[in-house]
C-alpha positions in Angstrom: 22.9 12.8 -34.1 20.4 12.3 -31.5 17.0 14.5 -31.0 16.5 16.7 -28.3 14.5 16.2 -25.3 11.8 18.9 -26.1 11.8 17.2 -29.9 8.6 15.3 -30.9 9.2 11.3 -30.7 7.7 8.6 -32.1 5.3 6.1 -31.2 8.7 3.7 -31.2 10.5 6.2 -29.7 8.3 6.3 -26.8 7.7 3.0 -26.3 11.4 2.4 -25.7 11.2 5.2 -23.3 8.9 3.3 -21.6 10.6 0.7 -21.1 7.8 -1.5 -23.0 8.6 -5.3 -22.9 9.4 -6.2 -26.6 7.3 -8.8 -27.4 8.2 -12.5 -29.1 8.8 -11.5 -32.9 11.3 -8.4 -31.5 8.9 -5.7 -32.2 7.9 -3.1 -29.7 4.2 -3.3 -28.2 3.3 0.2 -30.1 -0.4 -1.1 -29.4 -0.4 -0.1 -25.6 0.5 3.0 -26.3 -2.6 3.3 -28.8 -5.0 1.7 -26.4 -3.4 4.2 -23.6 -5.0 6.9 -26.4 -7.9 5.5 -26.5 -8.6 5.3 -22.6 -7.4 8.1 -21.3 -8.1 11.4 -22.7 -5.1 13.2 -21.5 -3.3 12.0 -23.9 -3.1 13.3 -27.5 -0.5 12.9 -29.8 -0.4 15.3 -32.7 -0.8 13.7 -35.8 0.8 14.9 -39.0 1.1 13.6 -42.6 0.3 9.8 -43.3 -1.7 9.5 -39.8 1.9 9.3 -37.9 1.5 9.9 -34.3 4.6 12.3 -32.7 4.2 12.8 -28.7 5.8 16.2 -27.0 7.3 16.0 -24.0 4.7 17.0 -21.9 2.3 13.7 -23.1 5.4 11.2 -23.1 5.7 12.9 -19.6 2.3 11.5 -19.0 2.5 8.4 -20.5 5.2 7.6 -18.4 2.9 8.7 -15.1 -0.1 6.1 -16.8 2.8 3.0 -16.9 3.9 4.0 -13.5 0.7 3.6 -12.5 -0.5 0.6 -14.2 2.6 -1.3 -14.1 4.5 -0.4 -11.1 1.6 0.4 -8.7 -0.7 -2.2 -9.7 -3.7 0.1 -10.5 -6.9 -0.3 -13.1 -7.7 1.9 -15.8 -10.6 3.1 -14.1 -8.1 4.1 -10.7 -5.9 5.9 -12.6 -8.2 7.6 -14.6 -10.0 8.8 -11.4 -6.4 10.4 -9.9 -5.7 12.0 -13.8 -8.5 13.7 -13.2 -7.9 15.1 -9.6 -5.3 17.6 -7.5 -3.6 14.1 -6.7 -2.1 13.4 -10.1 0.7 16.4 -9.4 2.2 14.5 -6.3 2.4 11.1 -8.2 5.0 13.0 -10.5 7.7 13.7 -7.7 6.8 9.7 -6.7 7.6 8.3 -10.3 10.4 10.7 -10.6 12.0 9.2 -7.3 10.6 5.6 -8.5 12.4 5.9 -11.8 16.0 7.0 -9.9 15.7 4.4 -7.8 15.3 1.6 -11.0 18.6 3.6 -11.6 20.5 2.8 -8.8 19.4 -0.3 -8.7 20.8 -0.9 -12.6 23.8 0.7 -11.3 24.0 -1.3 -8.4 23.6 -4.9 -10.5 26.5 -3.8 -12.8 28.8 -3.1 -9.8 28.2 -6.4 -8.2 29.1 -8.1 -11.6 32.4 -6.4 -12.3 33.2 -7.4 -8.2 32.1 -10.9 -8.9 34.8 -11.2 -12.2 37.6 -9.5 -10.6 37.5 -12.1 -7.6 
C-alpha cells in the first residue's frame, strides 16, 4: 500500500523524490536535505516523537524548487535565498514544473530508442 500524495514523507522518502544521487555505500544523502533546513528558513519539517523529521507536501514542494535551483540552474545559496524571499519565487514553480516534464520525456524518449535499437 503506498501513501498518499498529501501524506507526510520521510526524510528518505523525500530524498528519493528528489532524485538525490545515492552516494558510494548505497545510502541516500539525507544530509542535504538537513543542511537545506538549516539555510533556508522556508523550510520546516514537523518533527514528531524521537526527533523524526516528516515533510508535507507543500515543503517537499519547496525542496524540490531549492534543488531545481541549486542543481539544475546553477545558483548559490545566497541567489536562491534572495528569489525565496521575493514575488519571483511563484514563477520558478510553473518553470520547474515544465523542467521536471521535460526530464520525463526525455526518460521516455531513452527507453523508446532502446527497445528500437533491440528489435533491429
Amino acid at each position: 500500500m503506498s501513501k498518499s500524495e498529501s501524506a507526510y514523507k520521510t526524510i528518505g522518502e523525500v530524498a528519493k523524490i528528489l532524485k538525490l544521487q545515492v552516494n558510494k555505500k548505497g545510502t541516500l544523502p539525507t544530509h542535504i536535505i538537513r543542511f537545506w533546513e538549516t539555510q533556508f528558513k522556508q523550510i520546516k519539517p514537523k518533527i514528531f516523537n524521537s526527533n523524526r523529521r516528516y515533510y508535507d507536501e507543500k515543503t517537499v514542494n519547496l525542496l524540490k524548487k531549492v534543488r531545481f535551483l541549486l542543481k539544475e540552474q546553477g545558483m548559490t545559496i545566497n541567489g536562491v535565498k534572495k528569489i525565496l524571499d521575493s514575488e519571483v519565487s511563484l514563477e520558478l514553480d510553473e518553470m520547474a514544473d515544465k523542467s521536471i516534464k521535460a526530464e520525463n520525456l526525455k526518460n521516455k524518449l531513452i527507453k523508446i530508442s532502446k527497445i528500437i535499437k533491440e528489435l533491429k
